[in-house]
C-alpha positions as CSV (number, residue, x, y, z in Angstrom):
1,X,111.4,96.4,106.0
2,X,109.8,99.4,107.8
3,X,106.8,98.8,109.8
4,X,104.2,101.9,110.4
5,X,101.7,102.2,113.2
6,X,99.7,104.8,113.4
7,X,97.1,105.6,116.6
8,X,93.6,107.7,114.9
9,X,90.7,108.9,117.8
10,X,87.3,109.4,116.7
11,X,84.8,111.4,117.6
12,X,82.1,108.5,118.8
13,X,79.8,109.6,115.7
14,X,82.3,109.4,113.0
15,X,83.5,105.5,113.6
16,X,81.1,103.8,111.6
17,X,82.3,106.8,108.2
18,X,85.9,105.7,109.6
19,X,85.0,102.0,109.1
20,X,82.9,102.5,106.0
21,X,85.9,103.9,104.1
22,X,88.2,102.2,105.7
23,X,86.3,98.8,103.9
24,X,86.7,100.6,100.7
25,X,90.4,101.6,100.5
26,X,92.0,99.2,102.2
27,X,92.3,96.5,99.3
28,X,94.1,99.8,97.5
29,X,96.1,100.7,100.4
30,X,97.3,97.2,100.3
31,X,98.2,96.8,96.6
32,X,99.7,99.9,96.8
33,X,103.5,99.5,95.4
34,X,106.2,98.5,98.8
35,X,103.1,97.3,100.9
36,X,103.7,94.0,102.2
37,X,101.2,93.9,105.0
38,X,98.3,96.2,106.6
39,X,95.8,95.2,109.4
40,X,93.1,97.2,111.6
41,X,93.0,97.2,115.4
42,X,91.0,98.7,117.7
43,X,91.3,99.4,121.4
44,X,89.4,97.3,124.1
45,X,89.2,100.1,126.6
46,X,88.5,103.5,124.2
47,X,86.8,102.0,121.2
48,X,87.3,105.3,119.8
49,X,91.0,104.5,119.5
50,X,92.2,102.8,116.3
51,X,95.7,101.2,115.0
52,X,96.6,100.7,111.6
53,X,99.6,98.4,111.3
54,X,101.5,98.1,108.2
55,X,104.9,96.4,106.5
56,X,106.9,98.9,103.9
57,X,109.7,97.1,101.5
58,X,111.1,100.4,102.5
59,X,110.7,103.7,103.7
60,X,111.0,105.4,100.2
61,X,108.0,103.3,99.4
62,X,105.7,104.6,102.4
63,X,106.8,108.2,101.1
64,X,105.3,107.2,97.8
65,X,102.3,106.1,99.3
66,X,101.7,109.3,101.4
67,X,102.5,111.6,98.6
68,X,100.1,109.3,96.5
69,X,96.6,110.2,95.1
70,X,95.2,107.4,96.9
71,X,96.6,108.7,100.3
72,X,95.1,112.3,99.5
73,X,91.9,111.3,99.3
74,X,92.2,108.5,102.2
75,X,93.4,111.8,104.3
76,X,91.0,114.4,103.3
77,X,88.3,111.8,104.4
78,X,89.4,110.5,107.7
79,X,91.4,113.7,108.8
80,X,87.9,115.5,109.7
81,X,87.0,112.4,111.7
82,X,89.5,112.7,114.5
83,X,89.3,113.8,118.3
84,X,92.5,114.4,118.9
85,X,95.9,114.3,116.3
86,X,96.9,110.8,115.0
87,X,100.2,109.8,116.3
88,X,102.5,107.7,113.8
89,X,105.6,105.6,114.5
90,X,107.8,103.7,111.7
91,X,110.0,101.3,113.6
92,X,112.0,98.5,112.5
93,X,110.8,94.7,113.1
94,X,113.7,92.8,115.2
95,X,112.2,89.5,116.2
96,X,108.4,87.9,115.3
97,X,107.6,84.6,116.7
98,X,105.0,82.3,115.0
C-alpha cells in the first residue's frame, strides 16, 4: 500500500471554490480504481494550508488516477487556486495504532 500526502496553499479568496469542488469530487476521487482511503485536513495555524491524505493498492494505481480524466479536470480547477506550489509525498505506512 502507498500512501499520498499532498500540502495545497490558497490564496485566502479561493478556499471556499477549493472546498466547493473539493465536496463534489471527492466521492469520485474515492471510487476511483486502487483508492482505499482519502481524507481532508486543514492547518490550525495557516488555514490557508490544506492536506489531502490518501491509501493507493499501489503506486501503478495512483499513476492511473493522475493520468485520469477525473484528475485533469480536479487539476485544471484547483491548480489556479494556489499561493504557492503543492508539495506531494508517497511514503509507505510502517506501523498504525488504533
Amino acid at each position: 500500500m502507498l500512501v499520498r500526502i499532498v500540502k495545497l496553499s490558497f490564496r485566502e479568496s479561493e478556499i471556499p471554490l477549493f472546498l466547493a469542488n473539493f465536496e463534489q469530487v471527492k466521492d469520485s476521487i474515492r471510487a476511483f480504481p486502487g483508492c482505499q482511503f482519502l481524507e481532508l485536513y486543514r492547518d490550525q495555524n495557516d488555514t490557508s494550508i490544506f492536506f489531502t491524505y490518501s491509501y493507493w493498492d499501489t503506486a501503478e494505481a495512483l499513476e492511473d488516477y493522475r493520468h485520469s480524466e477525473l484528475f485533469k479536470g480536479v487539476w485544471a480547477t484547483t491548480k489556479p487556486l494556489f499561493s504557492d506550489k503543492p508539495e506531494a509525498w508517497s511514503v509507505d505506512k510502517l506501523a498504525s495504532l488504533k
